[in-house]
C-alpha positions as CSV (number, residue, x, y, z in Angstrom):
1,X,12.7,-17.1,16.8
2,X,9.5,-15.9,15.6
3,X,7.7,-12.9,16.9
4,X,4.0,-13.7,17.8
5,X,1.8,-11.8,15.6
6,X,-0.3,-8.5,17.1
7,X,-3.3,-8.0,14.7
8,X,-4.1,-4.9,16.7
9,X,-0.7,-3.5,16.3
10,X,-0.8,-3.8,13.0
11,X,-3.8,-2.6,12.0
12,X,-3.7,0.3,14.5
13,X,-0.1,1.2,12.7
14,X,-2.0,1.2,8.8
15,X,-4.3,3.0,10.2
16,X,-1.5,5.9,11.9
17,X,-0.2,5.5,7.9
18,X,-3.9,6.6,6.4
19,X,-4.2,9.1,8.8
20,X,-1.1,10.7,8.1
21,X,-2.0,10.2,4.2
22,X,-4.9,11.6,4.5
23,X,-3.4,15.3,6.8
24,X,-1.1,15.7,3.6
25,X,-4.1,15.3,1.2
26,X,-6.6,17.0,2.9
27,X,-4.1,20.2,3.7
28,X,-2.6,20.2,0.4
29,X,-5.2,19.7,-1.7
30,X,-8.3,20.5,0.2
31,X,-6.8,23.5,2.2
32,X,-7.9,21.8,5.1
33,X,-5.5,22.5,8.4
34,X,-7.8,22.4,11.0
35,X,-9.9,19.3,11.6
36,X,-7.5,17.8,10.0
37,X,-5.0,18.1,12.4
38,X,-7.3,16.9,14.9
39,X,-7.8,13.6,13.5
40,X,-4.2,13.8,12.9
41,X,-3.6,13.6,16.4
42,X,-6.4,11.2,18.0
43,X,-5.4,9.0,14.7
44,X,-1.5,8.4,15.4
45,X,-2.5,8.4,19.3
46,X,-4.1,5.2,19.1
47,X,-1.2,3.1,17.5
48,X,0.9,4.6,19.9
49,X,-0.8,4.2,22.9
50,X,-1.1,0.7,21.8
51,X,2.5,0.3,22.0
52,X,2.3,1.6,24.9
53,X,-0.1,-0.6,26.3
54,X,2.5,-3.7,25.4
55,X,5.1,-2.3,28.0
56,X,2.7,-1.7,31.0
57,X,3.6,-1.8,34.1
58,X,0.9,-4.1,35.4
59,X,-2.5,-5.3,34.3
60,X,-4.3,-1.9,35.5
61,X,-1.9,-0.2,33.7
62,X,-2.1,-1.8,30.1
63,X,-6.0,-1.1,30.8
64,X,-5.9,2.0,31.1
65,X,-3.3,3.0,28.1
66,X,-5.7,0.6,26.1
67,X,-8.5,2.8,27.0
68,X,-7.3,5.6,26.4
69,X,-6.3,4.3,23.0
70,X,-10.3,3.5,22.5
71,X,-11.1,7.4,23.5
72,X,-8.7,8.6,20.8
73,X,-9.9,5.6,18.1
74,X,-13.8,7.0,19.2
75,X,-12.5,10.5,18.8
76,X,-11.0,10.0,15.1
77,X,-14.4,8.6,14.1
78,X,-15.7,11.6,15.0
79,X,-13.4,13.9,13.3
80,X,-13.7,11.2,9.9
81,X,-17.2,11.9,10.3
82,X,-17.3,15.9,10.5
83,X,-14.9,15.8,7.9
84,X,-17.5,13.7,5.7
85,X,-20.2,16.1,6.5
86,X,-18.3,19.2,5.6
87,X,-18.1,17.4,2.6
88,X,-14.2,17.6,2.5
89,X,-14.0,13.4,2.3
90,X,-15.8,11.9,-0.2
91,X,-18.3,8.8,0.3
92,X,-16.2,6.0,-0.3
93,X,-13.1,7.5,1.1
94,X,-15.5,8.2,4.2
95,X,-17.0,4.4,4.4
96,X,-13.1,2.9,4.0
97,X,-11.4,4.7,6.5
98,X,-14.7,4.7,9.0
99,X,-15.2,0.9,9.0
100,X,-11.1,0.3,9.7
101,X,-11.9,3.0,12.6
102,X,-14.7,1.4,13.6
103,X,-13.2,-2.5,13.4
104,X,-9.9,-1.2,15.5
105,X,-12.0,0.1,18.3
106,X,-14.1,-2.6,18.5
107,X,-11.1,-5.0,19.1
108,X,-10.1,-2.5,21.5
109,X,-13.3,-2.7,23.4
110,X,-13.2,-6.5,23.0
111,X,-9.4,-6.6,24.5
112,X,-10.3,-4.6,27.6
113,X,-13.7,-6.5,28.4
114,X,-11.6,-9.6,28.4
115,X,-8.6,-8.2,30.6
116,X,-11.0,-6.8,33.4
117,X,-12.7,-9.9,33.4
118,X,-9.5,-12.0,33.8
119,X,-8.8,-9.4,36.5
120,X,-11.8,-9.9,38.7
């Protein structure tokens, strides 16, 4: 039996994998602790409340765990981009790693418009 494919889930759980990537180089080799453990924490939320959203208890529910997965997504831009300005990421590294943000949130925001429309 084959399991259905979850393009969100996928790239949500890359994207927990760069983020955690990124902590070790920005704290080992930038000396880096702080913002970077902020985006560590909104980065690996979203994957996992993602997950989270698959096992909800009702239509509402998996809503809600969704968006709270987009505030965390949003929230990691933000941090990518402070990071950027503080110069402590580089250009390209700041373009990659902002467009896969950006692309996960806006299937995020895509997958929520379409639930609450099915639920009205």
């Amino acid at each position: 039996m084959s399991e259905k494919k979850n393009v969100l889930k996928d790239k949500s759980f890359s994207f927990a994998i760069r983020i955690t990537n990124l902590y070790k180089y920005l704290s080992t080799h930038k000396n880096e602790y702080v913002l970077s453990k902020q985006l560590l924490r909104s980065g690996t939320a979203v994957g996992a409340l993602i997950r989270e959203s698959q096992n909800a208890e009702s239509k509402a529910d998996f809503i809600h765990k969704l968006s709270i997965a987009q505030k965390e997504c949003d929230e990691s831009i933000y941090w990518i981009e402070l990071l950027f300005h503080t110069h402590y990421l580089s250009s390209s590294e700041y373009e990659s790693i902002s467009s896969e943000a950006t692309e996960i949130l806006k299937i995020i925001r895509s997958i929520i418009i379409t639930s609450k429309s099915k639920n009205s």
